[in-house]
Each structure stands twice: as C-alpha cells, then as structure tokens.
C-alpha positions in Angstrom: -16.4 23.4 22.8 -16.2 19.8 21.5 -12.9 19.1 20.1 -12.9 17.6 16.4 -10.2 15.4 14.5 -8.4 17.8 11.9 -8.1 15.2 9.6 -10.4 13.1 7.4 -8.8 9.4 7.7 -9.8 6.5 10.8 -7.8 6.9 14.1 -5.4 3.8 13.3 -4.7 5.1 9.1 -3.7 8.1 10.4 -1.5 6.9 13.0 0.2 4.2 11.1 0.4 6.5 8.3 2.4 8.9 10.2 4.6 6.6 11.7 5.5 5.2 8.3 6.4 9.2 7.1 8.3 9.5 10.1 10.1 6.1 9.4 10.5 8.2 6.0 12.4 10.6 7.7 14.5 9.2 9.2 15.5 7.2 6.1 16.2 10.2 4.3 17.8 12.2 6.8 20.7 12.7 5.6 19.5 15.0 2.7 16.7 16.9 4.9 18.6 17.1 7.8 20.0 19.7 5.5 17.0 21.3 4.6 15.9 21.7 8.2 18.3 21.8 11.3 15.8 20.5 13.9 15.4 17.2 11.9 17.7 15.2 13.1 17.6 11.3 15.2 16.4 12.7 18.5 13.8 14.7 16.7 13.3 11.3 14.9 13.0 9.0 17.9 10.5 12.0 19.9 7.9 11.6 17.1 8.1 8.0 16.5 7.7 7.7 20.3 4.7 10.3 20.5 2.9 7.9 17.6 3.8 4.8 19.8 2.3 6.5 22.6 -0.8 7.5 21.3 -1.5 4.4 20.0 -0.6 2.0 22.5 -3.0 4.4 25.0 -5.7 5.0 22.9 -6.4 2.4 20.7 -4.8 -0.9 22.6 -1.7 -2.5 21.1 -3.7 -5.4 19.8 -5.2 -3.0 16.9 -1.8 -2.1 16.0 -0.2 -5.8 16.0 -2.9 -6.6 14.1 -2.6 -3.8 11.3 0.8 -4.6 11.0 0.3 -8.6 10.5 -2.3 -7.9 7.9 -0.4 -5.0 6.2 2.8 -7.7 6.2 1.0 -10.3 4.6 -0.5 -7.7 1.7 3.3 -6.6 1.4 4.4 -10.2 1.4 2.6 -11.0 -1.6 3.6 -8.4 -3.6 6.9 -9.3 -4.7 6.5 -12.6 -5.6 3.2 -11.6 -7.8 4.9 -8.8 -9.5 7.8 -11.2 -10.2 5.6 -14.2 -11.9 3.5 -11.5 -13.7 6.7 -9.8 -15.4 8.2 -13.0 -16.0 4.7 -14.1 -17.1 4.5 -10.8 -19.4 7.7 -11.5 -21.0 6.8 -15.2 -22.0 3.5 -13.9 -23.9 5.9 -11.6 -25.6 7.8 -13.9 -27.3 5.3 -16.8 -27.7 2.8 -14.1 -29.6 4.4 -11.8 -31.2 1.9 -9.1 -32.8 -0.9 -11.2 -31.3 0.7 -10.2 -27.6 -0.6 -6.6 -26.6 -4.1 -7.8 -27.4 -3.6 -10.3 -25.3 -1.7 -8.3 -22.7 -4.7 -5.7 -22.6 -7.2 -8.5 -22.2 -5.3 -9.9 -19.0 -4.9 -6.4 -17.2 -1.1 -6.0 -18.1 -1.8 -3.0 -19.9 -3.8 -0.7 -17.2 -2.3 -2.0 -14.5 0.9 -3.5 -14.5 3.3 0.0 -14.6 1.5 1.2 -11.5 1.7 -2.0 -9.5 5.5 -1.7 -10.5 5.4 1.7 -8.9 4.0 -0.3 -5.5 0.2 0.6 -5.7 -1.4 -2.1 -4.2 -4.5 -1.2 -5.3 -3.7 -1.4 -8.9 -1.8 -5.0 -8.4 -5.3 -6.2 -7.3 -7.1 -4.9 -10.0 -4.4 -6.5 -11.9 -4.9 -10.2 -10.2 -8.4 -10.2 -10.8 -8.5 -8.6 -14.5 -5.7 -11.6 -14.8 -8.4 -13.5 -13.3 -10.9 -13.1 -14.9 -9.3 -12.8 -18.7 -7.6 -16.1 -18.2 -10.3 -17.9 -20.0 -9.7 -21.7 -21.1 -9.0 -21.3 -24.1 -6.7 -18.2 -23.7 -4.9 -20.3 -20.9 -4.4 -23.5 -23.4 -2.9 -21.1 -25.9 -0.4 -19.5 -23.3 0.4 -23.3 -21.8 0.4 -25.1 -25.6 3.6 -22.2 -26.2 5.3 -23.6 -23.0 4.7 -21.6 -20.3 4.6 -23.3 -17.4 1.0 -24.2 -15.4 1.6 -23.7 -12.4 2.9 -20.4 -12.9 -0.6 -19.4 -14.6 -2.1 -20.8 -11.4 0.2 -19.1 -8.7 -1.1 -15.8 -9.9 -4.3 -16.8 -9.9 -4.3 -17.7 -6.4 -2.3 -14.4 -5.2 -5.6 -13.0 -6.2 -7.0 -14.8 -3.0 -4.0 -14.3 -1.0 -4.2 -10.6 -1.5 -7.8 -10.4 -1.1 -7.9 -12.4 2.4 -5.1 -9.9 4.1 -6.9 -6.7 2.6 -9.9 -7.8 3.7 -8.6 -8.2 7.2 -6.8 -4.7 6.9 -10.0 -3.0 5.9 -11.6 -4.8 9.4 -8.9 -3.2 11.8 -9.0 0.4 10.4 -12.5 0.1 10.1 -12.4 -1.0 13.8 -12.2 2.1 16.2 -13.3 2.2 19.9 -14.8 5.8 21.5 -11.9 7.6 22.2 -11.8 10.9 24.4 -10.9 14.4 23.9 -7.8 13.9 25.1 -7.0 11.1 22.5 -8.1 13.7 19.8 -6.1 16.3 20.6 -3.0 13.9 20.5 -3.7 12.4 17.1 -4.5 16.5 16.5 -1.3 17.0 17.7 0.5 13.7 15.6 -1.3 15.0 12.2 0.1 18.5 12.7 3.6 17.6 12.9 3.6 15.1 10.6 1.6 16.7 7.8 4.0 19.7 9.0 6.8 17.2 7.9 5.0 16.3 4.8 4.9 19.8 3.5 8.3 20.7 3.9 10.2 17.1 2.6 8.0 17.1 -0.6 8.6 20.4 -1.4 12.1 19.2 -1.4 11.9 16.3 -3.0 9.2 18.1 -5.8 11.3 16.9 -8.6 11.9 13.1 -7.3 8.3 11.7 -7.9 9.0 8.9 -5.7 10.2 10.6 -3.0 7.8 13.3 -3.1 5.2 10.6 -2.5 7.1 8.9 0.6 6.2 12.6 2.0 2.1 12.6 0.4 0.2 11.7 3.2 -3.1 10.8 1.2 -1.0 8.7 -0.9 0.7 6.9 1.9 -2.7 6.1 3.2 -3.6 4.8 -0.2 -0.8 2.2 -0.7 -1.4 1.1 2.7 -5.1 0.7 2.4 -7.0 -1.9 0.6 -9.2 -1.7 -2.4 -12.9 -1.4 -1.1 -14.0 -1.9 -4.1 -12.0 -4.8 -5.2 -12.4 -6.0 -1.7 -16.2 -5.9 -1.7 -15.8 -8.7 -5.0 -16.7 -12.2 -4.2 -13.8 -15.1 -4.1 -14.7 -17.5 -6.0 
C-alpha cells in the first residue's frame, strides 16, 4: 500500500514549521515542562535533531539554507517597516486632526496595521501596498507640507519591494520539492505526529494566552512564515 503524507502543507513548510514549534518548546519549557514530564532538553534536542535529519537527507541542505535566508530577509524588514509606519501613523495624527482616520483608512492603517503589530506578515504586506497605492500626489504633499519628513514616506514605499522580492523567493523554495521516497514520508509522517502531538497539548495550555496559543497553531505558524500568494502574484512597479 502506497504510503501518503498525513498532512496538507509542502515537504519543506512542514518541516520548518515544526522545527520552529519545537524551538517553541524549548523556549517555553519551563512552564510545560510542568505540564508534561517527558518535555524536557533531551526531549528537546531529539526532535530538533530528528527535523535536522530529515531534512538534510531528504530534501538537501541547500533548500533549507535557502528558506532560512529568504525567511531572514522577510523578518528583517519587518521591524524597521512597522517602526516608520507607527511613527508615520502618529505624525498624521497630529498634523490632521479629525481629517486623520479618513486618511488613515485610505492608506491601509486601519485594516491592517493591528495585525501586522501582532507579526502577520501577510497583513504588513497588504499594508505596504494599500500604503502604496493610497499615497497619491496629492495626499503625499499634504502629509510632507505638515512636516513629515520625505524620505520616510519613501522608505515605506520601498519595503513594499523589499518584502515582495524575499517572499517571492520564499514562495520558490517551498514551492520547490524533489520526488522523495516512502521512506522520506514516513519520517516527515513521523515529524508531523509528534509535533502536531506537541501542538495539541501546549495550546491547550496556553488556551487563555492568545499569543502563546498560536506559537503552538501549526496552520498559523505556517501562515506567518509563508508569503502572501496573492499579494505576491501583484506586479512591482
């Protein structure tokens, strides 16, 4: 019988996915070392290993280097974007008054801006190019007239590139995977199962610490490291 993955996501997502709840773990382990007396640093070190392993055999380690450089640069550009749009945000506040919210709404702040905050990367892109795309000439005179700085107004702008080079190149690698065998499968079987095991368990424990509990999602730690397709698919321009 031909063995099947168990879970819906590409070889590499999964597997960098579940290193990253692992690396979870063992930041929290302190509090769920309590909760579960087998989760402790050699437990740690064992799964982290097994994930090494089954990457490094299976898929090369040139697909992981890669992921990692491209999901560095996307993380790299985060700070610094949410920074000069908050400090941005604050600037139309005071320079507009009443007039600011509409203003706000019309450049993305309002949709987007809290979950970016929260690290959702795909919402910080739809915030760059909303930002974009709203920053008409004569909305960015007014904002530049009141004293904001250009070049700020033009940084964000071009993180919109930035971040949409890098995702663009993570989207490539996980969209990349080679034939593996069954014997690949049933150790990324294997990885899911303990790791989705872990999942189940830690956010049941963190259920009432939201951001916790999503440190332990495993759909939603795929989501904050994957790209925007849809955003990604939009032309540079």
């Amino acid at each position: 019988m031909k063995i099947t993955r168990n879970y819906k996501y590409k070889d590499v997502e999964m597997l960098m996915a579940a290193e990253t709840i692992v690396q979870s773990l063992s930041d929290n382990l302190v509090d769920l070392s309590v909760a579960r007396t087998n989760w402790d640093e050699a437990y740690v070190t064992t799964t982290a290993t097994q994930i090494d392993n089954a990457i490094e055999n299976y898929l090369g380690k040139d697909a992981k280097l890669d992921l990692r450089k491209a999901t560095a640069q996307v993380t790299a550009v985060q700070a610094p974007a949410l920074r000069d749009l908050s400090f941005l945000k604050r600037q139309i506040e005071v320079d507009f008054g009443a007039g600011a919210a509409a203003m706000l709404k019309n450049l993305g702040f309002t949709t987007y801006l809290a979950s970016a905050r929260k690290g959702n990367q795909e919402s910080l892109i739809e915030l760059l190019y909303a930002f974009k795309q709203g920053l008409t000439a004569e909305i960015r005179a007014q904002i530049i007239a009141n004293g904001t700085n250009e070049a700020l107004l033009d940084r964000i702008v071009g993180y919109a590139n930035q971040l949409k080079a890098a995702n663009i190149s993570q989207e490539t690698l996980k969209a990349t995977t080679k034939e593996v065998t069954e014997e690949a499968i049933t150790a990324f079987n294997d990885i899911y199962n303990e790791v989705i095991g872990i999942c189940k368990i830690a956010s049941s424990y963190y259920k009432d610490d939201k951001l916790k509990k999503e440190q332990f999602t495993f759909s939603k730690v795929v989501a904050r490291m994957s790209a925007a397709r849809k955003v990604a698919e939009e032309p540079v321009e």
